[in-house]
Every structure is written in structure tokens, then in C-alpha cells.
C-alpha positions in Angstrom: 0.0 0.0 0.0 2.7 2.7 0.7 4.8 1.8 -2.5 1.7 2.4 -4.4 0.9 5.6 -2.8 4.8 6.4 -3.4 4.6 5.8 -7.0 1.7 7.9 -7.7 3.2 10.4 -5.8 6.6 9.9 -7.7 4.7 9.6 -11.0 2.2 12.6 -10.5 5.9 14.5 -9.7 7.3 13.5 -12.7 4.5 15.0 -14.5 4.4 18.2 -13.3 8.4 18.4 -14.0 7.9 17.1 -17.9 4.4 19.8 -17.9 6.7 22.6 -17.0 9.7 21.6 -19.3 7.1 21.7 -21.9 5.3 25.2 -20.9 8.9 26.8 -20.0 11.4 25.5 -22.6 10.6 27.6 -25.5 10.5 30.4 -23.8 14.0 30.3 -22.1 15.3 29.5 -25.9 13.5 33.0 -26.7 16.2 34.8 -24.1 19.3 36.4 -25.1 22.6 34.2 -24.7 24.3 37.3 -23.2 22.1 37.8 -20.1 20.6 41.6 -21.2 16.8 41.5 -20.8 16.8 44.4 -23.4 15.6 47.2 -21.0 18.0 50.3 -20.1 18.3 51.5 -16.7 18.4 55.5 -16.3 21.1 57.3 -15.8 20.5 58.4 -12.3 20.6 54.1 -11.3 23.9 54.0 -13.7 25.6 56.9 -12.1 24.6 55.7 -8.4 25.6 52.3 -9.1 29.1 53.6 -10.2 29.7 55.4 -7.2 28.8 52.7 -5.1 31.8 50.3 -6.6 33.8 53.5 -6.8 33.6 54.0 -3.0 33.9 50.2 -2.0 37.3 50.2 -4.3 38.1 53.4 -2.5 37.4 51.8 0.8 39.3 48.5 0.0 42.7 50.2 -1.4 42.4 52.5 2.4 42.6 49.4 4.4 45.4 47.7 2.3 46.7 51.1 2.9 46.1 50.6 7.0 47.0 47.0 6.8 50.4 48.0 5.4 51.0 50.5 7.8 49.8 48.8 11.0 52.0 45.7 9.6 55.0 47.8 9.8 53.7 49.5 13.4 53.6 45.6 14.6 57.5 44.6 13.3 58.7 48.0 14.5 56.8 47.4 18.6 58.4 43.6 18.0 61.6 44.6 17.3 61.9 47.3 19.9 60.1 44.9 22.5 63.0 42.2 21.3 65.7 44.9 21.8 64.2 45.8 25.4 64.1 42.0 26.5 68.0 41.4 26.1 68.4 44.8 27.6 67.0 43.7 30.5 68.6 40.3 30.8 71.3 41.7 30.6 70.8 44.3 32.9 69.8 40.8 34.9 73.0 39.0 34.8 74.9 42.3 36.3 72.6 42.5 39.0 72.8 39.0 39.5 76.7 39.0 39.3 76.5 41.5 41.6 74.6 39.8 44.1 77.2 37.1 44.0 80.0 39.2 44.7 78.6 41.3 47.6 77.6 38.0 49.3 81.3 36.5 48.6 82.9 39.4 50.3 80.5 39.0 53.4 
């Protein structure tokens, strides 16, 4: 009983999807291959649209612009930060050489 009521349904599916191949086919051969649809949008919708992409390239080449710069900012606080670390070990070893000696005199 439910195979037969899952082949109609499949069947009854099938021929719906053939019916609208049939109804829709010609008229997607009656489309252009380039994708226009023929109409012309106004020049205000042109101009606007233009700007848009204008500003969003604008606003891209600004952050590689900031990424470049805070890139260097970050190798510049590394290197300075690498710099101030053997400063202070070494500023560690005196003081720890230091130590020594005051406490080998005593």
C-alpha cells in the first residue's frame, strides 16, 4: 500500500516536472545568450551604481593602505620589544653578578 501511494506520488511529480519543461522551454530558448533582458536602466541608477563600486574600491585600497602601515607598526613594537628583552637580561645578569659578589665578600 505505501509503494503504491509512493509511486503515484513519484509519478504525479514527474508529470508536473515534464508539464513545466514543456510550458517553460521555448520560452527560455527566446532569451538572449548574453544575459541583457533588453531594458536600459536611467542614468541616475547608472551613475549611483558607479559610485557605489567607486567607493567600495576606495574603501578597499584604504585598508590595504592601513594594513600595510599597522603591519610595519607591529614589526617596529616587535623589534623594539625584542631589543628591550636582552636589555633587560642583561641588565639581569649584572645584578645578579653583583649579588654574587657582595655575598662573597661578606
Amino acid at each position: 500500500m505505501i509503494q503504491l501511494i509512493a509511486l503515484s506520488i513519484f509519478i504525479v511529480s514527474l508529470a508536473v516536472v515534464v508539464f513545466m519543461l514543456n510550458r517553460k522551454i521555448p520560452v527560455l530558448v527566446k532569451l538572449p545568450q548574453d544575459g541583457h533582458h533588453g531594458l536600459k536602466k536611467h542614468k541616475i541608477i547608472l551613475n549611483t551604481e558607479k559610485k557605489i563600486k567607486d567607493f567600495h574600491f576606495n574603501f578597499f585600497k584604504k585598508q590595504i593602505y592601513l594594513h600595510k602601515f599597522l603591519s610595519i607598526i607591529k614589526l617596529l613594537t616587535l623589534k623594539i620589544e625584542t631589543k628591550i628583552d636582552t636589555l633587560l637580561q642583561g641588565i639581569r645578569k649584572k645584578a645578579q653578578q653583583l649579588d654574587k659578589e657582595i655575598n662573597k665578600k661578606k
